[in-house]
C-alpha positions in Angstrom: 136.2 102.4 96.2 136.7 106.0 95.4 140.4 106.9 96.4 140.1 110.8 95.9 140.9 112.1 99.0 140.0 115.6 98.3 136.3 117.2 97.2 134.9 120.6 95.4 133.1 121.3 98.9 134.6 121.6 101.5 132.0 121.7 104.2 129.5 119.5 103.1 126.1 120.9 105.5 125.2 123.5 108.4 125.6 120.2 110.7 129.5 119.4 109.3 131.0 121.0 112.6 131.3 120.0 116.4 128.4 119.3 118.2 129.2 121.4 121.0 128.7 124.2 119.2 125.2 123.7 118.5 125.0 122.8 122.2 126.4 126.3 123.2 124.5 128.2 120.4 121.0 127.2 121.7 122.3 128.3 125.1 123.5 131.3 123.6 120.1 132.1 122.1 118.0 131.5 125.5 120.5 133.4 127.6 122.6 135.9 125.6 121.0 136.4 122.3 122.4 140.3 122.2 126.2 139.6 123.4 128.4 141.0 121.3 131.6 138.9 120.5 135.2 139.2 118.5 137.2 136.5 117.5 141.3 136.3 116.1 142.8 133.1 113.9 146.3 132.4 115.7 148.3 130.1 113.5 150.4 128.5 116.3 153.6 127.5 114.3 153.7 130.3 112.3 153.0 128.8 108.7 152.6 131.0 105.9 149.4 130.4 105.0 148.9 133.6 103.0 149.3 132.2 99.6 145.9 130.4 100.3 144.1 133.5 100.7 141.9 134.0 97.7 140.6 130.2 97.7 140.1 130.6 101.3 137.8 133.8 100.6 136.0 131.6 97.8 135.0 129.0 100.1 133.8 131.0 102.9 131.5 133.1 100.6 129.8 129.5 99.8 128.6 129.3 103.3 126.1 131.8 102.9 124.8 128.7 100.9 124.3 127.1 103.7 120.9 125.9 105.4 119.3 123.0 107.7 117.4 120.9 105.3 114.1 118.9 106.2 115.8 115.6 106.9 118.7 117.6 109.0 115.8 119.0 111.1 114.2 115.6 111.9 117.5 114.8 113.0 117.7 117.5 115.5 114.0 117.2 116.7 114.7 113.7 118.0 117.8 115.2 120.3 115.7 115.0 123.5 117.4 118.5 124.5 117.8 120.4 121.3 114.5 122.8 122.1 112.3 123.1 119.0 112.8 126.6 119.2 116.2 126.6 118.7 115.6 124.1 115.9 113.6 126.3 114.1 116.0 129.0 114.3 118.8 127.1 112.8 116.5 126.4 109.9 116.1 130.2 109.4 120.1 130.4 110.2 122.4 131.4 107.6 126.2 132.2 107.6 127.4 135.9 106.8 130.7 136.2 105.6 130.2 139.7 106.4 131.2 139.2 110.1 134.5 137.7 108.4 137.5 139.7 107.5 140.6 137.7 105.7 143.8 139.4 105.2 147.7 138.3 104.9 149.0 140.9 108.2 152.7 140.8 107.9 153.3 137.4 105.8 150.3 135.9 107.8 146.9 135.1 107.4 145.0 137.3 109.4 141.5 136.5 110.4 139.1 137.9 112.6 135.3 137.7 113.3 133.0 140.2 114.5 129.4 140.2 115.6 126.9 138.7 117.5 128.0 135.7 119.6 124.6 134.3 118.3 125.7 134.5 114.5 129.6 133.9 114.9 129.6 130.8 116.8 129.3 128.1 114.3 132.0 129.9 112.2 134.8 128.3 114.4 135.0 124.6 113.2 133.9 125.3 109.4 136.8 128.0 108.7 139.2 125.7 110.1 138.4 122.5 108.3 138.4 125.5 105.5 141.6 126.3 105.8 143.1 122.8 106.8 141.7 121.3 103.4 142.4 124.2 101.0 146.6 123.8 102.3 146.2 120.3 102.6 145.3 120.1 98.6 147.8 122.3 97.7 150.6 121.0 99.5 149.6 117.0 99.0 147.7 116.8 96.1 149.4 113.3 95.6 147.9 111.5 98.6 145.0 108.7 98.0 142.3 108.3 100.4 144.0 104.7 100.9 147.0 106.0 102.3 145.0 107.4 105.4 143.1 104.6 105.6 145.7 101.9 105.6 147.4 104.1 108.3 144.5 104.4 110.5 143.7 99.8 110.0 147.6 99.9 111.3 146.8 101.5 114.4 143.8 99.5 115.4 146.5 96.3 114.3 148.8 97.8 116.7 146.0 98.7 119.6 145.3 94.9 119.7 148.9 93.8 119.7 149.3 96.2 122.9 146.0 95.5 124.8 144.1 92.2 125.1 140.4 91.9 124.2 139.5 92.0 128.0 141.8 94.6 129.2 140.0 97.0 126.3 136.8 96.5 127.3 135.9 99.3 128.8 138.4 101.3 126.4 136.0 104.3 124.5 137.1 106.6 121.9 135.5 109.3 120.2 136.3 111.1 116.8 137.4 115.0 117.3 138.6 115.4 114.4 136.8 118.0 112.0 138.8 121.2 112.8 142.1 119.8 111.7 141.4 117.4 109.0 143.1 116.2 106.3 139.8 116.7 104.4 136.3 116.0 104.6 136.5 112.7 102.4 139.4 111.5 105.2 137.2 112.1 108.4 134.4 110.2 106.3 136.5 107.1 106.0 137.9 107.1 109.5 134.8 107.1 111.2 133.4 104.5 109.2 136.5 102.8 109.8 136.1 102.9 113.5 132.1 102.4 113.3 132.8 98.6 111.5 136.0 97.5 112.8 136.3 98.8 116.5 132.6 98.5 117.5 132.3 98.5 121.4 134.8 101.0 121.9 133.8 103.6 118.9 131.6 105.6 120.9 130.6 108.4 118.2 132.2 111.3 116.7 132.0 115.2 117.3 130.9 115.6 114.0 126.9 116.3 113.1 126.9 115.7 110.2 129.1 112.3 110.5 127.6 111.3 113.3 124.0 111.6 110.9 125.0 109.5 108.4 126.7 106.5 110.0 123.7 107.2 112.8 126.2 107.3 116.2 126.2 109.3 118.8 127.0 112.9 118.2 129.9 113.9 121.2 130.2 117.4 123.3 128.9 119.8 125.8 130.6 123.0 125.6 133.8 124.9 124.8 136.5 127.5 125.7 133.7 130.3 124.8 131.4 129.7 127.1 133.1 130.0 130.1 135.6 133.2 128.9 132.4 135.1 127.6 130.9 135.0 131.3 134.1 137.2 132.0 132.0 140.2 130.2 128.4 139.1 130.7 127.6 141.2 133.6 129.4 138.9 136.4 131.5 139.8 138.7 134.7 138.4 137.4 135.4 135.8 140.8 131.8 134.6 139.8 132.2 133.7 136.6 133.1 129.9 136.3 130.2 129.9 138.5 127.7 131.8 136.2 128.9 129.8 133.3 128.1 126.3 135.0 125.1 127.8 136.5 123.4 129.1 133.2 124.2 125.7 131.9 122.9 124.0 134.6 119.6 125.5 133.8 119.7 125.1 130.1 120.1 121.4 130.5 119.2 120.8 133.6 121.9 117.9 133.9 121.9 116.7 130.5 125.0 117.4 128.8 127.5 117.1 131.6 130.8 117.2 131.0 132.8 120.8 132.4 135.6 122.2 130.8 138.3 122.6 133.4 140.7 124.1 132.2 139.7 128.4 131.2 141.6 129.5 134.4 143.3 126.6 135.2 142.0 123.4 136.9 143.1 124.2 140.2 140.8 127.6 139.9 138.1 125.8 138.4 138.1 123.1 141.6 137.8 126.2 143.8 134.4 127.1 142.1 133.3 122.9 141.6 131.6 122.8 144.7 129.6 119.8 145.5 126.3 121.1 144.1 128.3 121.2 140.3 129.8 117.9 141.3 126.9 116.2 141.7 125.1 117.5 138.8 127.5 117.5 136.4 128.9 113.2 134.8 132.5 114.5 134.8 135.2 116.6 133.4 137.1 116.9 130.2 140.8 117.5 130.2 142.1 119.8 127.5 145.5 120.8 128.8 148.5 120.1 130.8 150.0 116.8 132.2 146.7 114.1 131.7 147.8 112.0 135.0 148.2 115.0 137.4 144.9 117.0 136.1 143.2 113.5 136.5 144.7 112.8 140.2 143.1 116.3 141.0 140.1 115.7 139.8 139.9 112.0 141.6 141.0 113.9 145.4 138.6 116.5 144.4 135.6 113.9 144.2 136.7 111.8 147.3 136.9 115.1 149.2 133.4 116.4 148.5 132.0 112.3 149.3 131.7 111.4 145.9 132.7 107.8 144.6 134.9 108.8 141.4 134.1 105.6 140.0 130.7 107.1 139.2 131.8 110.2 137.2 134.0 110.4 133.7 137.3 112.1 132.8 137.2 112.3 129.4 140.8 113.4 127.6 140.8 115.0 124.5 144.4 117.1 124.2 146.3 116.2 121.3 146.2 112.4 121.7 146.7 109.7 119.8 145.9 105.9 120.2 149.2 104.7 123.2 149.1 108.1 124.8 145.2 107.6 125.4 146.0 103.8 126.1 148.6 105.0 129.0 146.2 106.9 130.5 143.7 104.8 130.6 145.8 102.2 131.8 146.8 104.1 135.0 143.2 105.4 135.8 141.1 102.6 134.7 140.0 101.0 138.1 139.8 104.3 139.8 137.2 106.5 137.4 135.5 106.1 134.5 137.2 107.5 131.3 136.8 108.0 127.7 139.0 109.6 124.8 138.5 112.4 121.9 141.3 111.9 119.5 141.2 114.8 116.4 144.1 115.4 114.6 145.6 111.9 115.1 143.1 110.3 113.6 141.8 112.5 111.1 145.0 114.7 109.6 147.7 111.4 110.5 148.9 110.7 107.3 153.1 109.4 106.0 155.0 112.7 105.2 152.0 115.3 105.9 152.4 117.6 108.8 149.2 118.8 110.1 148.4 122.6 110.7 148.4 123.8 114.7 145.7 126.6 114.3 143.3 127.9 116.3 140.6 130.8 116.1 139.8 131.6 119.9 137.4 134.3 121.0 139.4 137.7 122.0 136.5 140.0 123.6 132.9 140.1 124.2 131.1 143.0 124.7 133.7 145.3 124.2 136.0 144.0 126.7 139.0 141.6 126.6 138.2 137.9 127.8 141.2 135.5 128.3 142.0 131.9 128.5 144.6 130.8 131.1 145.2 127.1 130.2 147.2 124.3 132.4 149.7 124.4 129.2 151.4 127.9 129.1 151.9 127.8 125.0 148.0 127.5 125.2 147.6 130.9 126.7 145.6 133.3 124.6 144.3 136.9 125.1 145.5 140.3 123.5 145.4 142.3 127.0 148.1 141.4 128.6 146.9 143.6 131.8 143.7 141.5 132.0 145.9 138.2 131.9 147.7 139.5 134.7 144.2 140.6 136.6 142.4 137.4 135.7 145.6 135.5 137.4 145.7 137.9 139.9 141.4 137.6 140.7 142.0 133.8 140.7 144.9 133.6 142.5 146.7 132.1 139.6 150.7 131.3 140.5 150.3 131.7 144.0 
């Protein structure tokens, strides 16, 4: 077994990101294909990461290298709702580190993206398992590929030492891993880990590219983006949670349905999820704020409108980790159906590394500021504070 943990490339094809964002690109291409977008990397506890800089430049220049081979096509084409259009545009798709500026602003590393939504989107995941592998090499060049391994067979020891065979059996967990990894080569291992040794609860990964190879499901619907770039699409600003379910509505036309909740907060996203979203969309996905009390919501929500929540999905994916998402599954088991995206616990969970908190979130679109009121306060990002205050204010945030 190869133990090097660490490899010369870091992203290994156009598919090694999250699914969702090819999801949202091909919306973005039938829908939006001229919005204008700007993005900011926020570096959440504050980490010099500056000394990084010129590798991180190198690396992102090698993207432009970048393109959908044949076999990566044939891939796509059999994803019943990947258009062929849109496949044949992410075979003429290349990255262009001209819509990327790096700098090191103040003793930080300062990134920003600007362009067309249509171009920037799949930047996202690739610059952050960019920067995640470039500091994790030079701040642990000593750990083996065993280490994270043998740390990840513990867990799954301790999982079946907490939970019997029959209480798990409707326990399923997803890999979300590929922003925050430890590297490429550790994501690799973990999901063929989880493939061959938890099989009946490893539902499929987030990654393409992964989910490719070891031929499981690829997970995701959609992201913060797409519902905070309907705040400057030509909405009115009440209306657009609505447009934003809406367009995908139409794109999919009920494939793909899991909503985001959690833009404006859930309680403002209930307000729009009337029954006609409620019975389109499977379910909801949890990405901030306390997991039980976003999940009771969501349950009276369902009941209200005359749906049985036992035939829609929560699924949970904030910063979990194997007896958090066995908690919750615990309490909400018999009542819903729910499933688990665990990133950065399983793929960056190593003895004496700390992983990177790091996001890059979109700042404006079309010229104007767009904002992201989450159900966690720390999570709260936008660089007009005045439209913070008028999206809370629209949406009757606090009140």
């Amino acid at each position: 077994m190869d133990n090097s943990i660490f490899s010369q490339k870091i992203v290994q094809s156009l598919l090694d990101t999250d699914f969702y964002k090819l999801s949202m690109m091909q919306a973005i291409l039938h829908n939006y294909p001229n919005a204008e977008v700007e993005w900011e990397f926020r570096c959440r506890d504050q980490e010099d990461l500056t000394p990084y800089i010129p590798e991180i430049k190198e690396h992102i220049e090698s993207l432009a290298d970048l393109q959908l081979s044949q076999d990566e096509q044939n891939y796509l084409s059999h994803i019943s709702f990947l258009a062929p259009d849109f496949i044949r545009f992410l075979r003429l798709f290349r990255f262009n580190p001209r819509y990327v500026t790096v700098s090191g602003e103040g003793g930080q590393l300062s990134i920003t993206l600007k362009g067309p939504w249509l171009h920037i989107v799949l930047f996202e995941i690739p610059l952050l398992a960019i920067i995640s592998e470039v500091r994790n090499k030079r701040r642990y060049p000593q750990i083996a590929l065993k280490t994270a391994t043998d740390r990840l067979y513990q867990k799954l020891e301790n999982l079946s030492r907490m939970a019997s065979d029959d209480e798990l059996k409707d326990f399923k967990l997803a890999d979300y891993g590929t922003r925050r990894r430890f590297s490429f080569k550790t994501q690799q291992a973990v999901v063929g880990i989880l493939k061959t040794d938890f099989p009946g609860h490893f539902v499929g990964t987030s990654n393409v590219h992964l989910a490719q190879q070891f031929n499981i499901k690829s997970m995701g619907t959609m992201a913060h983006e797409w519902i905070m770039a309907h705040q400057q699409l030509g909405f009115r600003l009440i209306d657009s949670q609505i447009a934003a379910l809406d367009c995908w509505v139409r794109e999919y036309r009920g494939l793909l349905g899991i909503a985001l909740t959690d833009c404006i907060t859930m309680d403002a996203f209930l307000n729009d999820f009337d029954l006609f979203f409620a019975k389109l969309f499977d379910g909801l996905r949890h990405d901030s704020g306390d997991p039980i009390v976003w999940a009771e919501k969501a349950i009276a929500h369902y009941k209200k409108l005359g749906i049985d929540p036992r035939t829609k999905t929560l699924v949970f994916s904030d910063g979990l980790d194997i007896p958090k998402a066995l908690s919750i599954y615990r309490q909400l088991r018999d009542r819903i159906n729910v499933s688990f995206g665990i990133g950065t616990n399983l793929t960056c969970d190593i003895p004496t590394v700390s992983p990177t908190n790091m996001v890059i979130k979109m700042v404006s679109c079309n010229g104007q500021p767009v904002a992201k009121i989450s159900d966690s306060p720390g999570k709260t990002q936008c660089r007009d504070e005045s439209f913070v205050n008028y999206l809370k204010h629209v949406f009757k945030v606090g009140e």
